[in-house]
C-alpha positions in Angstrom: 33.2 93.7 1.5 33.1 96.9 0.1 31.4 98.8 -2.9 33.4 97.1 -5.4 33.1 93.6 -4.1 29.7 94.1 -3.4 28.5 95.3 -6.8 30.7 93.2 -8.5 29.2 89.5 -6.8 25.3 91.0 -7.1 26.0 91.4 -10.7 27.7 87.9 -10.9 25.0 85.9 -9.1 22.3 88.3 -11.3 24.0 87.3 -14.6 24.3 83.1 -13.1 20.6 82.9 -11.9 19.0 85.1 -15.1 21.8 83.7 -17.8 21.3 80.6 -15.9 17.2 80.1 -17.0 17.7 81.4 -20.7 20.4 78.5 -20.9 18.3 75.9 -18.6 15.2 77.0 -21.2 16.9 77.0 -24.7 20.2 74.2 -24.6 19.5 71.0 -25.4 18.5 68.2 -22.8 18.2 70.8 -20.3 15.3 69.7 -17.6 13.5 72.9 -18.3 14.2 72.8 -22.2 11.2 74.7 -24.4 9.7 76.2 -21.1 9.0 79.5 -22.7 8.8 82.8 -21.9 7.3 83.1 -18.5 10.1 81.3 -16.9 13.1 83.4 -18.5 11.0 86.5 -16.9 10.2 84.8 -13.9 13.5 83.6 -13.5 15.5 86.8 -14.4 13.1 88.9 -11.3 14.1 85.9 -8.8 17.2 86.8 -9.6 17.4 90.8 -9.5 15.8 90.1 -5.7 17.9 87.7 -4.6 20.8 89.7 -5.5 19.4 93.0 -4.5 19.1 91.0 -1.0 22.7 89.3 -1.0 24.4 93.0 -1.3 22.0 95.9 -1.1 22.6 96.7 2.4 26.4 97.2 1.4 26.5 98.8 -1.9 22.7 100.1 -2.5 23.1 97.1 -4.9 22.8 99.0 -8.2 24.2 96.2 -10.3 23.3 97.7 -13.5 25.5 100.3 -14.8 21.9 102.3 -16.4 20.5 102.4 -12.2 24.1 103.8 -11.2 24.3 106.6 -13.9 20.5 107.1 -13.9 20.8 108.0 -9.9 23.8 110.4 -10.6 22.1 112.3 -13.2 19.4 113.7 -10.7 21.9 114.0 -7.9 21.2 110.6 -5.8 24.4 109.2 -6.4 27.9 110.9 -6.2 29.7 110.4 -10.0 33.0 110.1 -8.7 31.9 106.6 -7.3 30.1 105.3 -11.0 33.5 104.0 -12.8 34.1 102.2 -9.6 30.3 100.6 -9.8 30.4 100.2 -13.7 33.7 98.5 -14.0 32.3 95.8 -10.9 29.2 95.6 -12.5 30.6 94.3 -16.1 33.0 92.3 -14.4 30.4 90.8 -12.3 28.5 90.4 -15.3 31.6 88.5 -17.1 32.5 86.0 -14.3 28.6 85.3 -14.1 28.7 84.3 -17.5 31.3 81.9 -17.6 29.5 80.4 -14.3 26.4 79.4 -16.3 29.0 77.8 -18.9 30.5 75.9 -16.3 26.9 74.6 -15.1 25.6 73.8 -18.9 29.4 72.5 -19.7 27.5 69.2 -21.7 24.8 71.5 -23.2 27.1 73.4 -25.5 28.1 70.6 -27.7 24.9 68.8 -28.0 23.0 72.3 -28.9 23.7 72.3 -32.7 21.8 76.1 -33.0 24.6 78.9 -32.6 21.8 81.5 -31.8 20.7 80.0 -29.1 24.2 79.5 -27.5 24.3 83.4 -27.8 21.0 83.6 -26.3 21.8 82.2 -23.3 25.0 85.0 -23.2 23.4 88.0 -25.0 20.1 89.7 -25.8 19.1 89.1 -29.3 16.0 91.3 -31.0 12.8 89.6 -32.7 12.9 91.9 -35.5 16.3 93.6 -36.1 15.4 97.4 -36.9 18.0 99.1 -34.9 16.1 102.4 -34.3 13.1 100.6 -33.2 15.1 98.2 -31.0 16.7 101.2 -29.0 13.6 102.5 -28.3 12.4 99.3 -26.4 15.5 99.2 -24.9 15.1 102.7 -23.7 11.5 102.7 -22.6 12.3 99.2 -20.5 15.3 100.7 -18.2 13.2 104.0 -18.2 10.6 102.2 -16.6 13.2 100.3 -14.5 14.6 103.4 -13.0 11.7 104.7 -12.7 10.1 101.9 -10.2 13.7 101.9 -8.2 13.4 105.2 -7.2 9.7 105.0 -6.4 9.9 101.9 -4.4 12.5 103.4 -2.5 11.1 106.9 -1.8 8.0 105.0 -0.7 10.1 102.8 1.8 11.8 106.2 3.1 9.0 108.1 2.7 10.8 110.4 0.7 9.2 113.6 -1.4 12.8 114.5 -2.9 14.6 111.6 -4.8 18.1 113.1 -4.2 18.1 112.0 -0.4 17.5 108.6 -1.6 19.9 106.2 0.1 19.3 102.5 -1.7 21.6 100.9 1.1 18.6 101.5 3.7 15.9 101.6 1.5 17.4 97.3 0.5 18.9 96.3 3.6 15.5 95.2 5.1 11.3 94.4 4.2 10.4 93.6 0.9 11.4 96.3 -1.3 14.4 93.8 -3.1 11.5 91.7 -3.9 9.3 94.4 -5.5 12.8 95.2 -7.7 12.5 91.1 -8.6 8.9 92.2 -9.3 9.3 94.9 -11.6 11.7 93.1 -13.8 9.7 90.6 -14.2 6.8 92.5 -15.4 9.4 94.5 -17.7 10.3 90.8 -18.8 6.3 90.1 -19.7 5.4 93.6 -21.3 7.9 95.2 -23.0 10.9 91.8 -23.3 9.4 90.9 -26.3 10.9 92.5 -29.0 14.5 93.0 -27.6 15.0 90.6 -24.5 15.1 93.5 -22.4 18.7 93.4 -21.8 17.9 96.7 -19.3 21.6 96.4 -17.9 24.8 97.0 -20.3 26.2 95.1 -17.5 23.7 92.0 -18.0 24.3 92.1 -22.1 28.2 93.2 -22.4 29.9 91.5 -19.6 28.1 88.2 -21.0 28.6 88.9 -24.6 32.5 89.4 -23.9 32.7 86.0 -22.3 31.0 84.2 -25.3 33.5 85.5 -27.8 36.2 84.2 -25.5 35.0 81.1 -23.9 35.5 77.8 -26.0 31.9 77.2 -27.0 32.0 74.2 -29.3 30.0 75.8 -32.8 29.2 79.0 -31.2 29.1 81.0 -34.1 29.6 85.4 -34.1 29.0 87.5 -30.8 27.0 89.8 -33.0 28.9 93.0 -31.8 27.1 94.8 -34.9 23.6 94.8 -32.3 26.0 95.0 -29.2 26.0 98.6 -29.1 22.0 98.8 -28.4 21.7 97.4 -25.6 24.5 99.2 -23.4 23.3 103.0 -25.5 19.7 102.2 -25.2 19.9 100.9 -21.0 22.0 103.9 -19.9 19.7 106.8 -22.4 16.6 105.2 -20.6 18.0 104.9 -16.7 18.8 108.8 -17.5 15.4 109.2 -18.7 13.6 107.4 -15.9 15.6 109.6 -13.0 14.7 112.3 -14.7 11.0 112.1 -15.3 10.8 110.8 -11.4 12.3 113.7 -10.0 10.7 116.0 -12.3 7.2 115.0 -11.5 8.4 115.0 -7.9 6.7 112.1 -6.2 
């Protein structure tokens, strides 16, 4: 398998687990109906380390469009391979989708609320003030970025981020399940006002296979707020690579 497959089945079994708990948490007569919070974030960090240990060792297992571009801007990542990596990753991200409604297929119809459908597909904010809402998104991936590249110059003992190589740094130890980890405490701290979509690939991928997939009442994909959460991601996975290597760990 190479870069392509790889990034392109992390994203998909990222998007089935994490799409997977909104949908086992908000559809109706689902076992884990009304579980809250917790579980989404717990379940979406399970899921970033189980894929980060299914394909890291192949692909550095990016899977997340904002991690990709956020290591080429400082240098750690060569740009000529990012539309290769972007275009698995939102593909990943669509096939994972329509997994989860496969899984729920007696949910959809039984679940008379059409924003919770989209929930399950597609981040949606607590308070809609656009601005505001970028901002979270922003400071969530920055953070994101952030953690990736110091959990991995920690496990090569790296003082310059450019000789980072996420292939070694995830193909052994625990360092996938720190990722799992930090998501999950991006989920608790800053998810609440946006869903901390922190991955175009985790929001548009998903939000393309609503609108096409026959969801019985599904309502609008609600493309107007679509825009936020792939600008906001790939601003803050730039802004997270940057301030790492500038403070030079």
């Amino acid at each position: 398998m190479g870069d392509f497959g790889s990034e392109l089945v992390g994203t998909m079994l990222l998007v089935l687990l994490g799409d997977g708990v909104v949908a086992n948490v908000l559809l109706r007569k689902s076992k884990g109906q009304n579980s809250g919070w917790i579980v989404i974030a717990t379940g979406w960090g399970l899921a970033v380390a189980l894929s980060v240990y299914a394909v890291g060792r192949i692909s550095g297992a990016h899977i997340n469009p904002a991690v990709t571009i956020g290591l080429a801007s400082i240098g750690a990542f060569p740009w000529n391979q990012v539309p290769v990596y972007v275009i698995a990753q939102i593909t990943g991200g669509f096939l994972g989708a329509c997994l989860v409604w496969l899984t729920y297929l007696p949910h959809w119809s039984i679940t008379e609320d059409p924003e919770k459908k989209l929930a399950v597909f597609s981040t949606i904010p607590a308070v809609r003030r656009p601005a505001a809402n970028l901002l979270t998104e922003l400071i969530g991936t920055a953070v994101l970025v952030f953690g990736i590249l110091a959990i991995g110059a920690n496990a090569q003992m790296l003082r310059n981020p450019e000789d980072l190589d996420l292939s070694v740094v995830f193909s052994h130890g625990l360092q996938p399940f720190l990722v799992g980890l930090l998501v999950c405490s991006i989920g608790l701290s800053l998810g609440g006002p946006t869903g901390f979509a922190i991955n175009p690939a985790r929001d548009f991928g998903p939000r393309i296979a609503h609108s096409l997939l026959p969801i019985p009442g599904k309502g609008f994909s609600d493309w107007s707020y679509g825009w936020i959460p792939v600008i906001g991601p790939l601003s803050g996975g730039v802004v997270g690579a940057l301030l790492y290597s500038l403070l030079g760990f």
